[in-house]
N, C-alpha and C positions, 0 to 999 in steps of 0.2 A: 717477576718485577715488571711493571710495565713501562711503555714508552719512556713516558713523563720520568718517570725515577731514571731509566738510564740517561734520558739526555741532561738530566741534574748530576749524576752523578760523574757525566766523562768531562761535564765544566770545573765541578769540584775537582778530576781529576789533574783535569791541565792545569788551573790555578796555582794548586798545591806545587805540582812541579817546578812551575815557572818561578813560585815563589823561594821555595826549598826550603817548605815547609813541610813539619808532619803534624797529623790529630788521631787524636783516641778515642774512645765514648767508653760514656758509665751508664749502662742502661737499665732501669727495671722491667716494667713492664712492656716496653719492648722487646727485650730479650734476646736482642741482638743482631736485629730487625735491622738498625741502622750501618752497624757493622759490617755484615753482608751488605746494602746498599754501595756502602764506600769500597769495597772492595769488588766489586762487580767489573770494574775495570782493571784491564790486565796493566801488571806494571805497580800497582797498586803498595808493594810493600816497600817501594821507594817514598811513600808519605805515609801509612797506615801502621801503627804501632802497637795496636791492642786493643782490645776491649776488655771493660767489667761488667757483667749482667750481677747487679746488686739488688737481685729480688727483694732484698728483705731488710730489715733495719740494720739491725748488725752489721752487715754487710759494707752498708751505706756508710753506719758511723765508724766501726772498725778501721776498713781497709782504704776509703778515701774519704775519711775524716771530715764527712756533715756531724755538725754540732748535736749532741743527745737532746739539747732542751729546743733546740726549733723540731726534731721531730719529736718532742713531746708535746708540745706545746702547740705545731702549725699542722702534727701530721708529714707524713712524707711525702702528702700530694699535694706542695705549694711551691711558690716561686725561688724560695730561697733554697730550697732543697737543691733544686735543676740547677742554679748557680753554683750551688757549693758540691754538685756533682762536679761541674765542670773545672774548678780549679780541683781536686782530686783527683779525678781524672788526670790532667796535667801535669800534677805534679807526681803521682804513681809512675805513670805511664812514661814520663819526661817528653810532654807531646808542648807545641809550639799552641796545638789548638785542644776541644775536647767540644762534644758532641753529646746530653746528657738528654734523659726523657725519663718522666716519674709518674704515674698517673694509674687509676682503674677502667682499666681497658674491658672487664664484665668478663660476664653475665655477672659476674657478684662482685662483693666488697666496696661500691660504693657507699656514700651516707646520704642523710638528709642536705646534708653543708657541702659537699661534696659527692657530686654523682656520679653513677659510671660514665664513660665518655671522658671525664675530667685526665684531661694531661699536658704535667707542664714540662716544656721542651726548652733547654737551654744551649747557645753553643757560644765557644769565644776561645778567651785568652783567659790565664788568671787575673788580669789586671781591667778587661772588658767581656762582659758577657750581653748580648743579646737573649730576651726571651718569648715564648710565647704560651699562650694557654690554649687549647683543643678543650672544647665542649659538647660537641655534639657526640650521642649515645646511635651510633649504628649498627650494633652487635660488634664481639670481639673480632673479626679479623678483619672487617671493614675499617674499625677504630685504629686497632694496632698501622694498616696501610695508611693509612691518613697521616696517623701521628708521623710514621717516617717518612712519607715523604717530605711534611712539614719542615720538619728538623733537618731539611736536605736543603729545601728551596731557604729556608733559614740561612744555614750555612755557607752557599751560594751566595747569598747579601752580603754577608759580611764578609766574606771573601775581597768580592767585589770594592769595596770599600775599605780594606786593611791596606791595598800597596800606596791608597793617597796620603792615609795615615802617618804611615813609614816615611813618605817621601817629603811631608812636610815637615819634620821630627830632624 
């Protein structure tokens, strides 16, 4: 891991705590990529509850309940996917937040409509999610490093921004 992810992830660290909050992730093709990230900091299973690496459809629709007809119909490498990982996530895991990433990371199974590179990274709440799309193709292990630390410096944001939330509620 380098610099930049640890120092994302010992902010995600403290946050979390001060919050007395915990998060999950649903990951594919990362793979658990992110999981490791979050827990790189000792102390960690004071917010860290789990991860699901849901390679595969099944997985997705089965065990944290993405819709069969958006990945029929959108594919598992779209926005609504990464969303509906994350309230799955959440609600499997009974995590406060979740952490999700879906996309072809290569050398194969991209399409024409969708190419390798393509990964969509979602994180939040059941009730808020933030997202983002990753496109650029720089071989697999470059893509996968990108993708999470994305989905870190992501999650960091909204961090950031849920205790003004709270306090004006």
């Amino acid at each position: 891991m380098d610099f930049e992810s640890k120092v994302i992830s010992r902010e995600v660290s403290q946050l979390l705590w001060e919050m007395e909050k915990t998060v999950g992730t649903a990951e594919s093709c990362t793979g658990g990529r992110i999981a490791e990230a979050l827990i790189s900091v000792p102390g960690a299973s004071k917010y860290f509850k789990g991860g699901v690496v849901c390679y595969v459809d099944e997985i997705k629709e089965r065990l944290l309940g993405v819709d069969a007809q958006v990945l029929e119909e959108q594919t598992a490498v779209c926005e609504e996917v990464a969303r509906q990982l994350v309230k799955g996530a959440c609600k499997v895991l009974n995590t406060d937040y979740a952490i999700s990433a879906t996309g072809f990371a290569g050398p194969t199974g991209g399409t024409k409509d969708i190419p390798i590179g393509t990964i969509w990274l979602a994180c939040g709440s059941p009730e808020k999610q933030l997202t983002l799309k990753v496109e650029e193709d720089h071989g697999r292990d470059i893509n996968l490093a990108i993708a999470t630390n994305k989905a870190m410096q992501m999650f960091l944001e909204f961090l950031k921004e849920e205790p003004l939330d709270k306090a004006e509620s």
